[in-house]
C-alpha positions in Angstrom: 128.2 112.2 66.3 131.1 110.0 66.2 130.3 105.9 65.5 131.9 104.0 69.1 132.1 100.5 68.6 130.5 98.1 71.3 133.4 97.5 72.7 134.1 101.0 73.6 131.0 101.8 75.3 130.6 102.1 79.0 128.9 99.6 81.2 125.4 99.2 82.7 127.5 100.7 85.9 127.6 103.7 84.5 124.1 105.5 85.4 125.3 108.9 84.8 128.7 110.4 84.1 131.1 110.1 87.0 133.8 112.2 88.8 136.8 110.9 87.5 139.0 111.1 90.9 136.7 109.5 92.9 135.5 106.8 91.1 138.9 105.6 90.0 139.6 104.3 92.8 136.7 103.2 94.2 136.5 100.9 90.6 140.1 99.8 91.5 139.2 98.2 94.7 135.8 96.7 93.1 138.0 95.3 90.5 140.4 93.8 92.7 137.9 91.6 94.7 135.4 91.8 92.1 133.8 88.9 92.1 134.3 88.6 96.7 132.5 92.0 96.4 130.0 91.3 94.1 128.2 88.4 95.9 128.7 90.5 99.2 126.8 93.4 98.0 123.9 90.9 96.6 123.8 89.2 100.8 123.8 92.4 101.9 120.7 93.8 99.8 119.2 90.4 100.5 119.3 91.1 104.5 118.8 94.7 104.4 115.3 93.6 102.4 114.6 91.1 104.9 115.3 93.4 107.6 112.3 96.0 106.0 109.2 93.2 107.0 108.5 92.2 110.6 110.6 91.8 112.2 112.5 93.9 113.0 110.5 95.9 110.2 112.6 98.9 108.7 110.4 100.0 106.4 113.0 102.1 104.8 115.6 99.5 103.8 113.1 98.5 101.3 113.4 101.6 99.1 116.9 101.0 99.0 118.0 97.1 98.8 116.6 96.4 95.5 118.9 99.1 93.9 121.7 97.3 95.7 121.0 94.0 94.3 120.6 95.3 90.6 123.9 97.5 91.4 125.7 94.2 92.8 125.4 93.0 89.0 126.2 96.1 87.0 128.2 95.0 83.5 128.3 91.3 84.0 127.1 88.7 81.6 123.6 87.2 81.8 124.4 84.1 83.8 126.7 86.2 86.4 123.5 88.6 86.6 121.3 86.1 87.2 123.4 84.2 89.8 124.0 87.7 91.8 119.9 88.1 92.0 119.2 84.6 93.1 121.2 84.8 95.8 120.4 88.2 97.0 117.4 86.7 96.8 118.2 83.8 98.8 119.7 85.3 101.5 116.7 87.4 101.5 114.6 84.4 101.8 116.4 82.5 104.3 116.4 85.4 106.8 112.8 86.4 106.4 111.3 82.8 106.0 113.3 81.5 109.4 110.4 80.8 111.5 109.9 77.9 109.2 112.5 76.1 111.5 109.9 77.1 114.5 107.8 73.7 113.1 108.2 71.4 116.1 109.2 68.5 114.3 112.2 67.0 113.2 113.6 67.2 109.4 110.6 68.6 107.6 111.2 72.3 108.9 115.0 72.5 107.4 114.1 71.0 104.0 111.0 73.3 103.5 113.1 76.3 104.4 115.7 75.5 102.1 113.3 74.3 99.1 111.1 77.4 99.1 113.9 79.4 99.7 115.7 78.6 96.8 112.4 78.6 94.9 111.3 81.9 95.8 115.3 83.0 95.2 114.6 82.8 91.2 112.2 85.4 91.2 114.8 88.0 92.0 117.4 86.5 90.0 115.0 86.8 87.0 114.6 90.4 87.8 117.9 91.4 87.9 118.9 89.3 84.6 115.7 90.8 82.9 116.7 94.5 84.2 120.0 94.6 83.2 118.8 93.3 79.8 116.4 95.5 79.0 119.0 98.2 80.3 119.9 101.7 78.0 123.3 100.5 77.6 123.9 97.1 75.9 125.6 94.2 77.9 129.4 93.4 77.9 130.1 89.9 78.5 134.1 90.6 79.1 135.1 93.9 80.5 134.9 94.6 83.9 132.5 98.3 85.0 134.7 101.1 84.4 132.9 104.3 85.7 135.9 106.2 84.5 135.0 105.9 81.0 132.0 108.6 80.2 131.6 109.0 76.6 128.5 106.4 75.9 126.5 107.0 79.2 122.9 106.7 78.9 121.2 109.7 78.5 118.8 111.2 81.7 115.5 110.5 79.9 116.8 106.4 78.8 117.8 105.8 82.9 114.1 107.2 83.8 112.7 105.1 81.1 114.8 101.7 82.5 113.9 102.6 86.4 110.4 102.6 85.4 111.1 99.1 83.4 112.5 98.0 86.6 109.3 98.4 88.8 107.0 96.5 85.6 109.3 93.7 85.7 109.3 93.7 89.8 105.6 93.6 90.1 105.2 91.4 87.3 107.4 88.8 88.4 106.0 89.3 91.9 102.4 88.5 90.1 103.5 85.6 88.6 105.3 83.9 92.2 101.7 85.0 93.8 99.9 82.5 91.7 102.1 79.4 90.5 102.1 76.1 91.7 98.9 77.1 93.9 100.8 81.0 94.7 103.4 82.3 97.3 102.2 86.1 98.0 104.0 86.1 101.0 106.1 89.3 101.8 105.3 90.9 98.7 107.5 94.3 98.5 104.8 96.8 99.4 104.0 94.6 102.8 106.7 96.0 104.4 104.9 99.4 103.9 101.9 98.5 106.2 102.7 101.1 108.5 102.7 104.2 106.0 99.4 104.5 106.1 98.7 107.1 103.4 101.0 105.8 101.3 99.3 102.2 101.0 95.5 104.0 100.4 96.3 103.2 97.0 96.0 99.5 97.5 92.3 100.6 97.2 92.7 100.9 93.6 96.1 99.0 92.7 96.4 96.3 94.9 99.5 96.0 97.0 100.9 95.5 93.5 100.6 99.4 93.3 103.1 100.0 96.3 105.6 97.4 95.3 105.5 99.8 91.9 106.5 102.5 93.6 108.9 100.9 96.4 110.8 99.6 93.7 111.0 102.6 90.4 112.5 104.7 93.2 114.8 101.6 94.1 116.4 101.3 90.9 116.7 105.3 90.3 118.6 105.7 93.5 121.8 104.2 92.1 121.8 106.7 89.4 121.4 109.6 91.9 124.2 108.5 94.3 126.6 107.8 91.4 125.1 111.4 89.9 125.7 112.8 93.8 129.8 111.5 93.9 130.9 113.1 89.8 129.0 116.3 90.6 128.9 116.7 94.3 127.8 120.6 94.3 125.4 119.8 91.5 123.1 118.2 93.5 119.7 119.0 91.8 121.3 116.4 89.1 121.0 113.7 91.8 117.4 114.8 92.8 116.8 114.7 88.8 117.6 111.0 89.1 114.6 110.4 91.6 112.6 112.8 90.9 110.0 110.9 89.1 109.4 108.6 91.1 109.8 110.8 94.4 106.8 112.7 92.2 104.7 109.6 91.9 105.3 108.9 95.9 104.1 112.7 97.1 101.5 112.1 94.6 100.0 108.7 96.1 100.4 110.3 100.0 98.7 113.0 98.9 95.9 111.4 97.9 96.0 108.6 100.7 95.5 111.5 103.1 92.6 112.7 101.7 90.9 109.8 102.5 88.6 109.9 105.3 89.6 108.2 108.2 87.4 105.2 108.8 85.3 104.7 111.0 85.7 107.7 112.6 84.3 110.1 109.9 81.0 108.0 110.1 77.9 110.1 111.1 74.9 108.7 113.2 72.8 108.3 110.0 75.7 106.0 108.4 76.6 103.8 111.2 74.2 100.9 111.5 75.5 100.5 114.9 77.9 98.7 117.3 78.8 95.1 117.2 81.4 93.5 119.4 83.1 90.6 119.0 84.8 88.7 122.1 88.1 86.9 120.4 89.6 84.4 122.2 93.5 83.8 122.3 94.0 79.8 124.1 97.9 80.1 123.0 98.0 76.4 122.8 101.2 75.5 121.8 101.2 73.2 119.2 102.8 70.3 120.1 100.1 70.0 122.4 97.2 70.1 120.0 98.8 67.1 118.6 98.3 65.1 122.2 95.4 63.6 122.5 95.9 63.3 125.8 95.1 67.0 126.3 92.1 67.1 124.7 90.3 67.5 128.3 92.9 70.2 129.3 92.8 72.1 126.5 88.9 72.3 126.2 88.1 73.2 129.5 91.1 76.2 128.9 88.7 77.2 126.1 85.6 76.7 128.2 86.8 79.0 131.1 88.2 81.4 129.0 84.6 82.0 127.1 83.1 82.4 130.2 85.5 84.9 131.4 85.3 86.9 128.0 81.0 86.5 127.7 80.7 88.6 131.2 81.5 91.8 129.2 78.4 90.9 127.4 79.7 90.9 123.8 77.1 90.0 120.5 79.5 87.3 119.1 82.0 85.0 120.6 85.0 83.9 118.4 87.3 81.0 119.2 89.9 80.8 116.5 91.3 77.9 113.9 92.2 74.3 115.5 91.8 75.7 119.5 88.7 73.3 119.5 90.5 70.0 120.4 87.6 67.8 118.8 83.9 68.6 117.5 82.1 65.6 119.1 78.7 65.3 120.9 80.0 65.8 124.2 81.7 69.4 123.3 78.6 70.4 121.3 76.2 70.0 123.6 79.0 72.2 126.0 78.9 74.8 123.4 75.2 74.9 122.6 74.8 75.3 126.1 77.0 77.9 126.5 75.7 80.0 123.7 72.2 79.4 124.9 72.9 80.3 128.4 74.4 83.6 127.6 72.5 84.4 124.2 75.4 84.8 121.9 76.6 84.1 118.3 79.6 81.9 118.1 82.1 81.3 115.4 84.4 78.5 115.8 87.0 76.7 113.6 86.6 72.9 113.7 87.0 69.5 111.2 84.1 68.7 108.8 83.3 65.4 106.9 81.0 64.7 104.2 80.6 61.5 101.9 82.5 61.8 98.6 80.0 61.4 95.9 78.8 58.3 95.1 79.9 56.7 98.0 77.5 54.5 99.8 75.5 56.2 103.0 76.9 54.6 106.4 80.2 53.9 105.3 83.0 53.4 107.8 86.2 53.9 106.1 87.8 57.4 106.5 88.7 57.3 102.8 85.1 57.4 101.6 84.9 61.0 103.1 86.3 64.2 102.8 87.7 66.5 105.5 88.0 70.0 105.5 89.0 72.7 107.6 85.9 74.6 108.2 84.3 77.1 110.8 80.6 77.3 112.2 78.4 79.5 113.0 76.1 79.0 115.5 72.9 80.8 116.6 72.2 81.7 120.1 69.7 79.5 120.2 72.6 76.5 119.7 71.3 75.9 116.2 74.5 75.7 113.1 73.5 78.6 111.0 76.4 78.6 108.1 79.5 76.4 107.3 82.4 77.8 105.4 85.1 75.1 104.0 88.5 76.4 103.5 89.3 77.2 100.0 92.8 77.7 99.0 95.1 74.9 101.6 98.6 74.6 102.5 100.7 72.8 100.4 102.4 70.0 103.1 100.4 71.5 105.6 96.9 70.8 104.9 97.3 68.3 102.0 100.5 66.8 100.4 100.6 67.3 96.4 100.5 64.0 94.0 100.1 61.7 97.3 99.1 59.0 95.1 101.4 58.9 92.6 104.2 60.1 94.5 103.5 58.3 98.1 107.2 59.1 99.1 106.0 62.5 99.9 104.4 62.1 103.0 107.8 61.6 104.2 108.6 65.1 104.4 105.5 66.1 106.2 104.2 66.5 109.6 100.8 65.5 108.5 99.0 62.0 108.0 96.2 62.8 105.5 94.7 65.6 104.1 92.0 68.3 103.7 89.8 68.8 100.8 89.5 72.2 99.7 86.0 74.4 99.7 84.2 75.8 96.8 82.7 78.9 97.9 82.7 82.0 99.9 80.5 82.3 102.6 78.9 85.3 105.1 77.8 84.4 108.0 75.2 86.9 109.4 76.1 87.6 113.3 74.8 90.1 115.8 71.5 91.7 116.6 72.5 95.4 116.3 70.4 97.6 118.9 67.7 99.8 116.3 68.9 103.4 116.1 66.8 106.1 118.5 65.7 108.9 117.3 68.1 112.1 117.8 67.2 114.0 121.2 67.0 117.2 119.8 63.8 116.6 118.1 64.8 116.3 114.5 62.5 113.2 114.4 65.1 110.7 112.5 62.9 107.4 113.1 64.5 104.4 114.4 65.9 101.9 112.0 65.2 97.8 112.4 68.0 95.8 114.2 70.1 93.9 111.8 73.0 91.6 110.9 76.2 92.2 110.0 77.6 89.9 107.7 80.9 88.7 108.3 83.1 87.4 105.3 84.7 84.2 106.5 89.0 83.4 105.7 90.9 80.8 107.6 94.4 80.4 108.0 96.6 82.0 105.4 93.9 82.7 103.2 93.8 86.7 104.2 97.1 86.6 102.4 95.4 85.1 99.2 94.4 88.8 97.9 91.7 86.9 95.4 90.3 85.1 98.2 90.2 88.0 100.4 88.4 89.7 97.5 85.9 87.0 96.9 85.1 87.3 100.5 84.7 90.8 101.2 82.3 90.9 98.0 79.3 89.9 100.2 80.1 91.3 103.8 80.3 94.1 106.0 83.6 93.2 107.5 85.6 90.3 107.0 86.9 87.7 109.8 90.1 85.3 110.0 90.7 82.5 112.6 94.0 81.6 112.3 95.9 79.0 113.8 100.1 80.8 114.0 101.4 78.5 116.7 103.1 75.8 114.2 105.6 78.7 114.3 106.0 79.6 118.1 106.8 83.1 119.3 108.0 84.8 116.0 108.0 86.9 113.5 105.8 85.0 111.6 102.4 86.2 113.3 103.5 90.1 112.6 104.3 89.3 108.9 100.9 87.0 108.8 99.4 90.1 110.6 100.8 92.8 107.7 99.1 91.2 105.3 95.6 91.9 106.2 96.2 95.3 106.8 96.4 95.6 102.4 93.1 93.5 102.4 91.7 95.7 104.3 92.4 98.4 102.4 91.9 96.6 99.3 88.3 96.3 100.0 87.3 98.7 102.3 86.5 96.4 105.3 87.6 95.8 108.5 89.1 93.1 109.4 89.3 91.1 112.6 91.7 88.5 113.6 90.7 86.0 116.0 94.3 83.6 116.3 95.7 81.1 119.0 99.1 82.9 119.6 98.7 86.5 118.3 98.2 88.7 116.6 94.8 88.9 117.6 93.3 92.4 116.9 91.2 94.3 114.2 92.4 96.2 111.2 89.8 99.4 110.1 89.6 100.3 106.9 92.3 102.4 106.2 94.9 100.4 107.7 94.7 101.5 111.0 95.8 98.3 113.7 93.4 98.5 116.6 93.2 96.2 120.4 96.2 94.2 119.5 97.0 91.6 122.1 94.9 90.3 124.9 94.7 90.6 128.6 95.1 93.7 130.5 99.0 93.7 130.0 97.8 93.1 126.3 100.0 90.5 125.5 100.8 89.5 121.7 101.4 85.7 122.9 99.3 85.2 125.8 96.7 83.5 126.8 93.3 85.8 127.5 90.8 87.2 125.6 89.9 90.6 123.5 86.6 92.2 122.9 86.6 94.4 120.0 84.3 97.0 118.8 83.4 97.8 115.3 81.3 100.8 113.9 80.2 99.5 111.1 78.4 101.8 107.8 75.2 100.5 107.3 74.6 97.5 104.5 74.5 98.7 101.2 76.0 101.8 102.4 79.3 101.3 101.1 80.7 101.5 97.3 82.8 98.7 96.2 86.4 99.7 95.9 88.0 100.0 92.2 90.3 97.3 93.3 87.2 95.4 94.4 85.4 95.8 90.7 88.3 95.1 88.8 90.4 92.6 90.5 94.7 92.8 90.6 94.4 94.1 87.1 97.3 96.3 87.7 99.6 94.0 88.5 98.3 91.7 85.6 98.9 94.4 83.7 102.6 94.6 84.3 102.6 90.7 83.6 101.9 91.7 80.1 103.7 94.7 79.9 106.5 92.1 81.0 105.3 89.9 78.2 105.4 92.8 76.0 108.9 94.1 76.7 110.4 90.6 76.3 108.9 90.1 73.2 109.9 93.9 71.6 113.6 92.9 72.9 113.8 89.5 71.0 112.6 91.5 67.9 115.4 93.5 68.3 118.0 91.2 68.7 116.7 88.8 66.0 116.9 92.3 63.5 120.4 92.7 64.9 121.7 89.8 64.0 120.3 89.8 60.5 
């Protein structure tokens, strides 16, 4: 084979050989406005990502605007590259974070938007850099793409091998952003695949991790087969060669989501311990109300009337959700034990605990001996507090303000006045009396089985986003329950991207969960997916005001296997973090030979 020199050989562009004619001119007009077009192309791909996750939530666009972004920096230099990714990712960002500006009050919303925004930005402007490093054909720091010139392009089997490079680096990346500086998992690629239910049964095994994979290898191929489609247009199998892989890998993983069985409908008598249902209520208090003292009154008596509308159905547990309770004091709990008591319920409510720091002195009256956390109860029907679970993982400005002490500046730029402490510890809290099982009619003699608890594995807030939380709490329960508290961010698309996320954990783990929230999206997710009684009220409104009373068939305790996902933790997309590692590394031996 004849020796080309470096300067010679064609640009990262150049995915397969083109058809001279056509791509002439369309690298004629690039070249013109290159650098106009190139930073066009990277908004775009940011905004067509946004566009795939609630809302509006085209699914699709997210098999497709990654390969625009790495595209957008085909041939450039390692700074350009990088620049090109951060702002796709930017615009990305900006457009899907927005209801950040929904915070009701004045200068902290803007800042945080554009701060995380530009944070979360360098993740995909590492990717693309990293991609087109690791690509088949080496870099070129001063010539322009030229598509025309096919003598060097990478072979079929090096552009599978990069695509699939690609996907590693995505997830790995997307590892790494879900766990720094206390994590940011939110809107992870495969998210905006909640809907494709078979498709995301893999979660079971791979985490979502597993679905960003394969969102993202068939991404990066599709450049390849639409610059394979225009050079060889009545070749076309050499365009369905360039996805083919992945495409393979997709039918594959839908194959075997639909083999699943469909929880909980495939359960049989002998498997279902029974029916427990859950009354959630849905105040919708906006929030700049539950900052009014003033309508504390207002707002419990909403809460009080609302109960007692949602208790005539006779549920087995009633759920009010995260900060609808205006103020746990003796006055409301002896309304709420009496409530309970009166109508022989469970309750679970989110409220503020205390306890002493340690080593403080008992009887202490300054609010800086204790610490608060955002907690929920559980209360028998007898009145009596069961369980407590603390909040574990808190929002950063939200629910505590990083460094307060030595950087007191900071509470500045937050809403808040103090802070939360974190929790230690999962917790299950055991709710419902399920009704003992008859024996069957026919005569088969199956005996009755003892009423039981269900045990329900307690999140708050954002912490059903927090897949190792999720995990922890689903170890020990038979389905797992959120109250959330989504008004900060009014009527938006934040409470259907919150609302995504627990559709992987409950796949992840195999439980239902159910979402009991002030302003939507109250509902339940079943195993597989499946959304189920979203909204409340008859008209079943997403932001209203009402209640919902859900119904869960439920296998019986200890019926159930733990997922692989639930054994073995996010150890695929750990894995790509060191295959990551392990790419970087094998390049800078390469290199450093090179240049000896």
């Amino acid at each position: 084979m004849p020796h080309t020199s470096p300067s010679n050989r064609t640009p990262r562009a150049c995915l397969a050989s083109p058809r001279p004619a056509k791509l002439r001119t369309l690298n004629a007009l690039f070249q013109r406005h290159e650098l106009r077009w190139r930073h066009a192309l990277a908004v775009v791909a940011g905004l067509l990502l946004a566009a795939a996750f609630p809302k509006p939530g085209v699914a699709g666009l997210a098999w497709v605007a990654p390969g625009l972004l790495l595209f957008s920096a085909a041939g450039q230099p390692a700074k350009v590259a990088f620049r090109l990714g951060w702002l796709g990712g930017l615009a990305f960002n900006l457009a899907a974070l927005h209801w950040l500006l929904f915070i009701p009050v004045t200068g902290f919303p803007i800042l945080g938007w554009l701060a995380l925004s530009a944070y979360a930005a360098v993740y995909p402007g590492l990717w693309v850099w990293l991609c087109w490093r690791l690509a088949p054909v080496p870099a070129t720091s001063s010539r322009r793409p030229d598509c025309t010139n096919t003598e060097e392009a990478a072979g079929y089997s090096q552009r599978a091998a990069w695509a699939l490079k690609c996907a590693v680096l995505w997830v790995g990346l997307e590892t790494i952003l879900g766990c720094i500086l206390t994590g940011f998992p939110w809107l992870a690629l495969g998210v905006s695949q909640h809907k494709l239910v078979p498709l995301i049964q893999i979660a079971s095994v791979t985490s979502v991790a597993g679905v960003s994979f394969l969102v993202v290898w068939f991404a990066a191929a599709l450049p390849g087969a639409g610059v394979s489609l225009m050079q060889h247009p009545t070749a076309r199998w050499l365009a369905m060669r360039e996805v083919a892989l992945p495409a393979a890998a997709i039918t594959l993983a839908i194959g075997w989501g639909l083999a699943q069985p469909r929880l909980p409908q495939h359960l049989d008598q002998q498997s279902r311990s029974g029916e427990l249902r859950l009354a959630l209520i849905q105040p919708s208090i906006p929030q700049t109300m539950i900052w009014k003292p003033a309508e504390k009154t207002s707002r419990f008596a909403k809460l009080m009337q609302l109960s007692e509308l949602a208790l005539a159905t006779k549920p087995d547990v009633l759920v009010w959700p995260e900060a609808a309770l205006p103020e746990l004091n003796e006055e409301s709990f002896r309304a709420i034990t009496n409530l309970v008591a009166r109508h022989q319920v469970f309750m679970v409510f989110g409220a503020d605990d205390y306890e002493l720091k340690p080593g403080t002195p008992s009887g202490s009256n300054r609010p800086s001996d204790y610490a608060f956390y955002n907690s929920a109860l559980l209360l028998s029907p007898e009145g009596k507090v069961l369980a407590t679970y603390r909040k574990r993982h808190l929002v950063m400005f939200g629910e505590y303000i990083p460094l307060a002490d030595s950087l007191p500046f900071l509470k500045w730029f937050t809403p808040i006045e103090g802070g939360f402490a974190a929790g230690k510890e999962p917790v299950a809290f055991q709710v419902g009396s399920l009704e003992p099982q008859r024996p069957d009619p026919g005569g088969e003699g199956r005996m009755p089985q003892p009423a039981q608890r269900l045990r329900a594995g307690m999140l708050i807030c954002f912490e059903d986003v927090i897949a190792p939380i999720t995990r922890d709490s689903a170890a020990d329960a038979d389905f797992l329950l959120n109250l959330t508290n989504d008004g900060w961010f009014g009527e938006s698309a934040q409470q259907f991207q919150h609302a995504a996320h627990s559709v992987f954990r409950a796949v992840e783990n195999r439980r239902p969960v159910v979402r009991c929230t002030n302003n939507g999206l109250t509902c339940w997710v079943d195993e597989t997916g499946f959304m189920h009684d979203l909204g409340v009220g008859d008209a079943a409104d997403v932001h209203g005001t009402g209640f919902r009373v859900v119904k869960l068939w439920v296998p019986a305790t200890g019926s159930r296997q733990p997922t692989f996902y639930q054994r073995h933790g996010n150890w695929f997309g750990w894995g790509c973090v060191v295959a990551l590692a392990g790419m970087l590394l094998q390049q800078w031996w390469r290199e450093a030979r090179r240049k000896q």
